[in-house]
DOSEVO-873619 format. One line per 2 residues: number of its first residue (from 1); their letters; for each residue x, y, z of N, C-alpha, C. Coordinates in nm, 3 decimals. Each point is the difference from the previous one (the first is absolute). Layout:
NUM	a	X:Y:Z:X:Y:Z:X:Y:Z ~ ...
END
This chain:
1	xx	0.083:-0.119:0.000:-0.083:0.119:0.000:0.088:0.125:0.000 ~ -0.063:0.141:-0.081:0.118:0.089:0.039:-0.097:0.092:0.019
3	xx	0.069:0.088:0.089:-0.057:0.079:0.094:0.017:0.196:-0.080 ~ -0.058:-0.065:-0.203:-0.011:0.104:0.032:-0.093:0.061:-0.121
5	xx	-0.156:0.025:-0.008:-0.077:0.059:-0.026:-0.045:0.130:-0.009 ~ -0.027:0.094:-0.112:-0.038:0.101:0.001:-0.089:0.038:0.034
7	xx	-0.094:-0.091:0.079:-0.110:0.084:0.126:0.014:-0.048:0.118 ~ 0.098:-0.063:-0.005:0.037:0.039:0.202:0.070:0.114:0.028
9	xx	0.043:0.076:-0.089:0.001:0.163:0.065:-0.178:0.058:0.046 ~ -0.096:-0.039:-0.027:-0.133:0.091:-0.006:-0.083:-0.121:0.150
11	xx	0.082:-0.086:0.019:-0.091:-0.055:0.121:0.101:0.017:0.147 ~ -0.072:0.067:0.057:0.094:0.029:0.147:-0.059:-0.097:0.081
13	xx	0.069:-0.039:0.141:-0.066:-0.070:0.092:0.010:-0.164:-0.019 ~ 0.140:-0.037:-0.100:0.032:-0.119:-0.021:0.020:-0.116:0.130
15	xx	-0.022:-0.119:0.053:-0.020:-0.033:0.066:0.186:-0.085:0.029 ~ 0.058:0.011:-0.182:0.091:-0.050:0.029:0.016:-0.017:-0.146
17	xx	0.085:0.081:-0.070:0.043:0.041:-0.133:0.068:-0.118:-0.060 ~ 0.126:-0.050:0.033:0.051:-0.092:-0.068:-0.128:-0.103:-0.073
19	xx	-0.105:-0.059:0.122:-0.083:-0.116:-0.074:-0.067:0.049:-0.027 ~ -0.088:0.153:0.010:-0.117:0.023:-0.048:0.037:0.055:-0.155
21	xx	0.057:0.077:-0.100:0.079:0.105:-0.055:0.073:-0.160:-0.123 ~ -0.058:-0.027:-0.099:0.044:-0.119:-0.113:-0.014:0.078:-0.098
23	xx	0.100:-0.049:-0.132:-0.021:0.023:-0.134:-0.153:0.030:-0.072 ~ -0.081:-0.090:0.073:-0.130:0.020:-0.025:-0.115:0.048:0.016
25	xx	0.054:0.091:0.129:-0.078:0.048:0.073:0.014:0.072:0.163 ~ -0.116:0.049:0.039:0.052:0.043:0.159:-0.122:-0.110:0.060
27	xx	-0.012:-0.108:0.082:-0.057:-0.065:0.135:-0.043:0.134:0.045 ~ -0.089:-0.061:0.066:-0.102:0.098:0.152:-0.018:-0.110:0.078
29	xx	-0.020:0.060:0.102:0.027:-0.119:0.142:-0.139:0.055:0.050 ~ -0.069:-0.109:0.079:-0.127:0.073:0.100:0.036:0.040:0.185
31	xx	-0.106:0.101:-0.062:0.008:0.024:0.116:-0.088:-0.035:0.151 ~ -0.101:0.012:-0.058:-0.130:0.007:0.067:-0.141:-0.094:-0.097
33	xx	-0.008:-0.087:0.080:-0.136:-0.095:-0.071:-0.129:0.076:0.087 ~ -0.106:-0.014:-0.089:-0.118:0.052:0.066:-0.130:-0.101:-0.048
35	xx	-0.103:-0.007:0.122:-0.168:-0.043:-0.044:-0.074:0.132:-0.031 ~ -0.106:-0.019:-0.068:-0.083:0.088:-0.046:-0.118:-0.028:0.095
37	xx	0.020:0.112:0.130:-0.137:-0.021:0.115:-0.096:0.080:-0.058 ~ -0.030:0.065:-0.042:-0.121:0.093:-0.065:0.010:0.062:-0.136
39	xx	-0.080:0.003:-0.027:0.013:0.061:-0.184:0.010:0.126:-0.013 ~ 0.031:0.027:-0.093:0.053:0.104:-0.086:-0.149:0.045:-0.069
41	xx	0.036:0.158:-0.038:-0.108:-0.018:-0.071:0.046:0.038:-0.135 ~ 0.003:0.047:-0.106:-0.038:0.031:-0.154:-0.125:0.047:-0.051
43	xx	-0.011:0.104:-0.094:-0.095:0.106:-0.004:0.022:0.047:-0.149 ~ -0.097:0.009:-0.081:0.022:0.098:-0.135:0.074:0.099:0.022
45	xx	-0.032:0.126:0.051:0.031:0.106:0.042:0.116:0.025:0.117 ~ 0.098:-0.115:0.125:0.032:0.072:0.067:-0.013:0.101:0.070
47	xx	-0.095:0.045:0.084:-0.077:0.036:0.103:-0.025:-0.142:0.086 ~ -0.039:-0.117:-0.029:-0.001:-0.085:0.112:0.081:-0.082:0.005
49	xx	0.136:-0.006:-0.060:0.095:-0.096:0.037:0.083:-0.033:0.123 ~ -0.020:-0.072:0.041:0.119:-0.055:0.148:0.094:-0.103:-0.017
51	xx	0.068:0.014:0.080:0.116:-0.121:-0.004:-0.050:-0.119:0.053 ~ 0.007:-0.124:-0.010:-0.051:-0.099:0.045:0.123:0.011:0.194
53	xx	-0.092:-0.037:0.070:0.073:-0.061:0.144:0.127:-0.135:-0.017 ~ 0.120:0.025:0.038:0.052:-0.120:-0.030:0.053:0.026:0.142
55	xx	0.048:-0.164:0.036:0.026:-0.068:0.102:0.161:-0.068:-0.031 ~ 0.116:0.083:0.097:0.127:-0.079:-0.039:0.021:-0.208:0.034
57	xx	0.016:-0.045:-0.059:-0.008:-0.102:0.033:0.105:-0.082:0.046 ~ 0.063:-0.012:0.151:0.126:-0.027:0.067:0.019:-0.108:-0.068
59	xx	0.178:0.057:0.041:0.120:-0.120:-0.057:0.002:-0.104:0.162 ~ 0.078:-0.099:-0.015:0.038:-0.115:0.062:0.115:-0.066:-0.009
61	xx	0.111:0.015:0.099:0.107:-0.046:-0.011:-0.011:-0.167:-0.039 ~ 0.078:-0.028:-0.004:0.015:-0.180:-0.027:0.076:-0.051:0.077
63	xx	0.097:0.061:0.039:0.135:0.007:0.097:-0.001:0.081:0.101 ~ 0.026:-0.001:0.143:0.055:0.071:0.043:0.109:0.106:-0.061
65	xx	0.067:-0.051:-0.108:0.111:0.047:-0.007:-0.006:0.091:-0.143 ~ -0.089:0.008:-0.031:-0.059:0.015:-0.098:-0.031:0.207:-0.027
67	xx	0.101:0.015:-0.081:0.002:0.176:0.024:-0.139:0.056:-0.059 ~ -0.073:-0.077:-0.145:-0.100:0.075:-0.046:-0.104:-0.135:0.031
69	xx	-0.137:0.038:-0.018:-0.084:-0.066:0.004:-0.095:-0.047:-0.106 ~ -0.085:-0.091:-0.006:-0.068:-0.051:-0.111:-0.135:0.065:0.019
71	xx	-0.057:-0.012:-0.181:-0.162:0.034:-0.011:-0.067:-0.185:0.034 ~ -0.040:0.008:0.037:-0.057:-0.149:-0.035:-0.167:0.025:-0.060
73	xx	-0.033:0.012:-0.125:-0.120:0.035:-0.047:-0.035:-0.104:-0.064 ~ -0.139:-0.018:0.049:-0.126:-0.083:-0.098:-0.007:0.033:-0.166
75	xx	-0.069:-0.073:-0.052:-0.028:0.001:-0.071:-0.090:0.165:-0.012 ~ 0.007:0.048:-0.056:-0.114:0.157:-0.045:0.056:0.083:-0.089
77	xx	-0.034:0.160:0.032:0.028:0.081:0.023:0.086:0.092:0.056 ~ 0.102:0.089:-0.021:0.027:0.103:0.083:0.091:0.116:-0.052
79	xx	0.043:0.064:0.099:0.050:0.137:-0.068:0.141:-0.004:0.009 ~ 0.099:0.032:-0.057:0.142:0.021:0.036:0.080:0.122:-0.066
81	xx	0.092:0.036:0.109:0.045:0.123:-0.036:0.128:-0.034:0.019 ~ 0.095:0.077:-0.055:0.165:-0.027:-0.036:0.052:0.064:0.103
83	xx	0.147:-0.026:0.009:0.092:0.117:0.111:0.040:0.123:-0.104 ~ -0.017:-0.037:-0.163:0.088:0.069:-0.028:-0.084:0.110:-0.090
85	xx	0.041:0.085:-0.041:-0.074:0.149:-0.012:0.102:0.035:-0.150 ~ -0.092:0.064:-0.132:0.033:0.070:-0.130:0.028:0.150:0.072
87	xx	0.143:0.032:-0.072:-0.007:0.161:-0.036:0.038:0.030:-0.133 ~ 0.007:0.124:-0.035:-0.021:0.056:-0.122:0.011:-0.044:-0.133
89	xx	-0.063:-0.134:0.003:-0.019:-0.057:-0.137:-0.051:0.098:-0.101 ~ 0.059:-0.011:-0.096:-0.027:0.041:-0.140:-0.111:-0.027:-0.117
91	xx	0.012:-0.120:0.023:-0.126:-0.112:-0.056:-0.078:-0.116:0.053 ~ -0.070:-0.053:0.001:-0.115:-0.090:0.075:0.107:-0.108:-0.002
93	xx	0.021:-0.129:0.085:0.071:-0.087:0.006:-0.117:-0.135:-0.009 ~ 0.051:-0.130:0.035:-0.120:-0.085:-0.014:0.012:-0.092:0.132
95	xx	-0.072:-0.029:0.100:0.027:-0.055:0.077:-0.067:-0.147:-0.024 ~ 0.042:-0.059:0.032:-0.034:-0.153:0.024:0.067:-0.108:0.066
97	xx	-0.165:-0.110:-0.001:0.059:-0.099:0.157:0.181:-0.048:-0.010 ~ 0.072:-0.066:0.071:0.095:-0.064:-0.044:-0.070:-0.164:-0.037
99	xx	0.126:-0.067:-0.087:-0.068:-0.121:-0.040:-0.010:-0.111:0.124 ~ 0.107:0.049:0.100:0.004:-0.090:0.121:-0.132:0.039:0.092
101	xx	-0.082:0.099:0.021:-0.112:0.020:0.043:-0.113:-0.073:-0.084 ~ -0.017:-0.007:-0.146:-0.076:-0.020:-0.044:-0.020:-0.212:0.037
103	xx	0.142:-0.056:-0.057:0.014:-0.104:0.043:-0.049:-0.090:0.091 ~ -0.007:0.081:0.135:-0.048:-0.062:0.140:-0.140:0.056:-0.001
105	xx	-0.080:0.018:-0.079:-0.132:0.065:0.006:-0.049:0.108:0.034 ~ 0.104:0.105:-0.005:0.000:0.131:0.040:-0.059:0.085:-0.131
107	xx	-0.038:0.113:-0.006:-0.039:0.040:-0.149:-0.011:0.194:0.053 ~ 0.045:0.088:-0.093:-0.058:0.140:-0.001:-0.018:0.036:-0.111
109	xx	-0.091:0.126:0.002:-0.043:0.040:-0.160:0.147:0.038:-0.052 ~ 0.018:0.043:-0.195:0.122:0.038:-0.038:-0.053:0.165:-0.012
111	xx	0.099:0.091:0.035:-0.102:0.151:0.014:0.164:0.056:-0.049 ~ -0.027:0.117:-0.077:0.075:0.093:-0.061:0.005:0.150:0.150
113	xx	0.094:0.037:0.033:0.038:0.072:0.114:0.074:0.120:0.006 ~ -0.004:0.145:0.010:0.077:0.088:-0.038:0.035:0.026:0.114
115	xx	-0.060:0.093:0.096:0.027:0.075:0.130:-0.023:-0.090:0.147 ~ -0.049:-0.090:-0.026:0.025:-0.057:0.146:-0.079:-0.129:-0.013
117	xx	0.041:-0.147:0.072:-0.026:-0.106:-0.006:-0.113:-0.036:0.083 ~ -0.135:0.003:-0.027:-0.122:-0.011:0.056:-0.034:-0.141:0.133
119	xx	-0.091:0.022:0.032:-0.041:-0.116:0.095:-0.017:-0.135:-0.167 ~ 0.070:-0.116:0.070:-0.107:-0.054:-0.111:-0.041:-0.176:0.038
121	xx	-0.118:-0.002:-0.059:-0.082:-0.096:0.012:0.078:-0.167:-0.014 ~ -0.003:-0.085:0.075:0.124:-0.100:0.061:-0.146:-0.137:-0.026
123	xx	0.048:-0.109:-0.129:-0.077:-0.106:0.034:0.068:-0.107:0.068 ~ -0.081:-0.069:0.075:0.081:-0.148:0.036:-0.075:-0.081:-0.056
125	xx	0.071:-0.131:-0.013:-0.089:-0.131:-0.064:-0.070:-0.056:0.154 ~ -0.123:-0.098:-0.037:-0.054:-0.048:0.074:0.105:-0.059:0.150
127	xx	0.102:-0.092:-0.060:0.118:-0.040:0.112:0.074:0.106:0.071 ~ -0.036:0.088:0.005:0.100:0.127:0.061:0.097:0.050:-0.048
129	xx	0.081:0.074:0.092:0.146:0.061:-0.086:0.115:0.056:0.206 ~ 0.081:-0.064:-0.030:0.088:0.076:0.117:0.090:0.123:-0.097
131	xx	-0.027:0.091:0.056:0.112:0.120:-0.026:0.117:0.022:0.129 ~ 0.070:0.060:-0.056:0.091:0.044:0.104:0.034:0.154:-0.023
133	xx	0.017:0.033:0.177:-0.012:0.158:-0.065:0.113:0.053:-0.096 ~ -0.013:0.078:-0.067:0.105:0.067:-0.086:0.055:-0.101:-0.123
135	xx	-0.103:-0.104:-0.044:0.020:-0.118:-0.122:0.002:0.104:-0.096 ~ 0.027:-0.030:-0.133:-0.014:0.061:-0.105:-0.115:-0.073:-0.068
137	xx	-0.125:0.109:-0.044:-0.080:-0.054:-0.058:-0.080:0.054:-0.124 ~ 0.089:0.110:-0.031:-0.030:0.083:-0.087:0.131:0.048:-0.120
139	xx	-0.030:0.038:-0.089:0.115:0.050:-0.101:-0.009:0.077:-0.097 ~ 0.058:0.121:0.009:-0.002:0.141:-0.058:0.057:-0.005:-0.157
141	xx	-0.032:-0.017:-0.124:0.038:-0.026:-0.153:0.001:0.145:-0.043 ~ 0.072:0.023:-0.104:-0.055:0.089:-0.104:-0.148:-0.027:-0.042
143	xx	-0.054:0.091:-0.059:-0.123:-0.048:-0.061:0.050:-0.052:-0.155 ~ -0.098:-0.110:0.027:0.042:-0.069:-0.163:0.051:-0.133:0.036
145	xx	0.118:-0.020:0.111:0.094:-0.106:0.019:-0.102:-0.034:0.076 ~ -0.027:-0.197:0.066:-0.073:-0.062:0.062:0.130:-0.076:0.045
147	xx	0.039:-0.065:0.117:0.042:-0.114:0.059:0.010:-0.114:-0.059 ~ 0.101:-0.075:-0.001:0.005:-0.096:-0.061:0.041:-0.148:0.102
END
């Protein structure tokens, strides 16, 4: 892997550059898993829109010895947000799942991204999914280029 891509200058808040930062791309690591306790709303107009209520959903060591902790999630739904944060991009980038998330039954939408990396919508397969905090589960492309 080489550690050196022309948009890991535009993502600050790397969790750990050498592995995140490839020929192919920049990794995003999570930060924070969430449930969706109450809805959101959506509206023609915006005048009645709200944010849906979300609920952080604790990690769990495995180890005592154990510095970060695990998601241990069901099968569903949920929300996830990155550690790491866009600045002054130039042009929309493309984010998408990594193939090692997708693999273990993990799944996120593929979304085009200019100014800042949104909450985004996290599937699991019916058998669950363990995360660990700060996994890489996301990956920042040019637009145009897809993962291979």
């Amino acid at each position: 892997m080489s550690a050196d891509h022309p948009l890991a200058e535009f993502v600050d808040n790397k969790v750990y550059e050498p592995v995140q930062v490839t020929d192919r791309g920049v990794d995003l690591t999570v930060s924070a898993v969430y449930e969706v306790a109450a809805p959101g709303r959506l509206d023609f107009g915006g005048d009645e829109l709200t944010d849906a209520d979300l609920e952080p959903v604790p990690t769990e060591l495995e180890s005592p010895h154990d510095e970060f902790g695990w998601w241990h999630l069901d099968g569903g739904q949920y929300v996830v947000q990155h550690n790491e944060f866009l600045t002054d991009l130039e042009e929309p980038v493309q984010l998408q799942p990594r193939n090692e998330l997708l693999a273990r039954g993990g799944s996120h939408p593929s979304m085009q991204v200019r100014d800042h990396l949104p909450l985004i919508p996290l599937t699991v397969a019916d058998g669950g999914l363990k995360i660990k905090e700060n996994a890489r589960v996301s990956t920042l492309v040019p637009v145009g280029e897809t993962m291979q």
